[in-house]
C-alpha positions in Angstrom: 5.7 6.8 -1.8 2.3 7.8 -0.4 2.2 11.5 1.0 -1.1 12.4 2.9 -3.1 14.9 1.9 -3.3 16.9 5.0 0.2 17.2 5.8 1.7 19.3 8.6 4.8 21.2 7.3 6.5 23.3 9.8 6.9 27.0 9.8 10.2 26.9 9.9 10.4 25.5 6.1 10.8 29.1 3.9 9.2 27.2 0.9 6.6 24.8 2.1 5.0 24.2 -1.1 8.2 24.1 -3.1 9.7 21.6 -0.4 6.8 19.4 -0.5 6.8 19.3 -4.8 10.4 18.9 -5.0 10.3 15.8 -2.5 7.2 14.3 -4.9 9.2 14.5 -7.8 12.4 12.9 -6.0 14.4 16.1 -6.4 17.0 16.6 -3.5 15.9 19.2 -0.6 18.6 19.4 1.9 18.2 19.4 5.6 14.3 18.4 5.4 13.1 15.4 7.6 10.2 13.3 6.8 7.6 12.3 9.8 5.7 9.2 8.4 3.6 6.1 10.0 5.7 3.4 10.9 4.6 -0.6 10.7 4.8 -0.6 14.6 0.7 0.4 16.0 0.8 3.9 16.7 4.3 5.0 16.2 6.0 7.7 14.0 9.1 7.5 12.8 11.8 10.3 11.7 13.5 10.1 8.3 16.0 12.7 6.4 14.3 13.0 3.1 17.9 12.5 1.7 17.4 8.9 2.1 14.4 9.0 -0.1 16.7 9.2 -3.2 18.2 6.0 -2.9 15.6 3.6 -5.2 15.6 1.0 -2.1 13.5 3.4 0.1 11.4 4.4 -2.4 9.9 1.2 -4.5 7.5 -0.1 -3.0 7.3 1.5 0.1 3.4 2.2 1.1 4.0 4.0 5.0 2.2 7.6 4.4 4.3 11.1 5.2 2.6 13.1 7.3 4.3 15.9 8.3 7.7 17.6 7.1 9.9 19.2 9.2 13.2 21.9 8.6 15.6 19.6 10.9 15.8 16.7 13.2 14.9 19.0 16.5 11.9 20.3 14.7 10.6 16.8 13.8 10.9 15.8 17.4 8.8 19.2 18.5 6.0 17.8 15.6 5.9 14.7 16.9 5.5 15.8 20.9 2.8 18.4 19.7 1.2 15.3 18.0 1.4 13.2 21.1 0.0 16.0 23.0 -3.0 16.7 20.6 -3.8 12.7 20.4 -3.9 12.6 24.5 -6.2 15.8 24.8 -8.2 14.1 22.4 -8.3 10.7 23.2 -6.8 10.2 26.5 -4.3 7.7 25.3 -1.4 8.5 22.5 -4.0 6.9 19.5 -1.3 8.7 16.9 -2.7 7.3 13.8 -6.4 7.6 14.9 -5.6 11.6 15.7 -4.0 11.5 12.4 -6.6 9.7 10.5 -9.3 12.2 12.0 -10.9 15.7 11.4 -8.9 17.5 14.0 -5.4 16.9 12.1 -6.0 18.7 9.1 -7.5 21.7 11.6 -4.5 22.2 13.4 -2.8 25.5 13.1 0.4 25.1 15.3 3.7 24.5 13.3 5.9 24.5 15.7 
């Protein structure tokens, strides 16, 4: 499990940096969703970190995490506000590019 360095976790988490240790240590954290690259070119995809107990999901899988979010409505507003940032940017929804770049780790809205 590879989990970026500049990560967007939402305000509405109480406990970012507990949430975010917990989940590296494959301890349980209820309710959280993952937002992490998916194989497809420049598409994100939604996961419950539940799932991320189960061995299957985590041996040998190499898509990054990039953002965490405190439910499934929350991930979706990440994922628009992402969109949004990548089009003002590039002019085109280049998600991984806007991810990949400077800007990402600068931005201060968390839903």
């Amino acid at each position: 499990m590879i989990i970026q360095k500049k990560l967007f976790v939402s305000d509405r988490i109480k406990h970012k940096t507990i949430t975010v240790a917990k989940f590296r240590v494959n301890r349980f954290v209820p309710g959280i969703f993952v937002i992490r690259l998916a194989y497809d070119p420049d598409q994100l995809e939604i996961v419950r970190a539940d799932y991320f107990k189960q061995k299957a999901f985590r041996k040998g899988d190499d898509k990054p995490v990039v953002a965490f979010a405190a439910n499934y409505d929350d991930a979706v507003d990440i994922v628009l506000h992402l969109t949004q940032k990548a089009v003002e940017k590039y002019g085109y929804p280049a998600l991984k590019e806007y991810i990949a770049s400077d800007d990402y780790g600068s931005d201060t809205r968390n839903s």
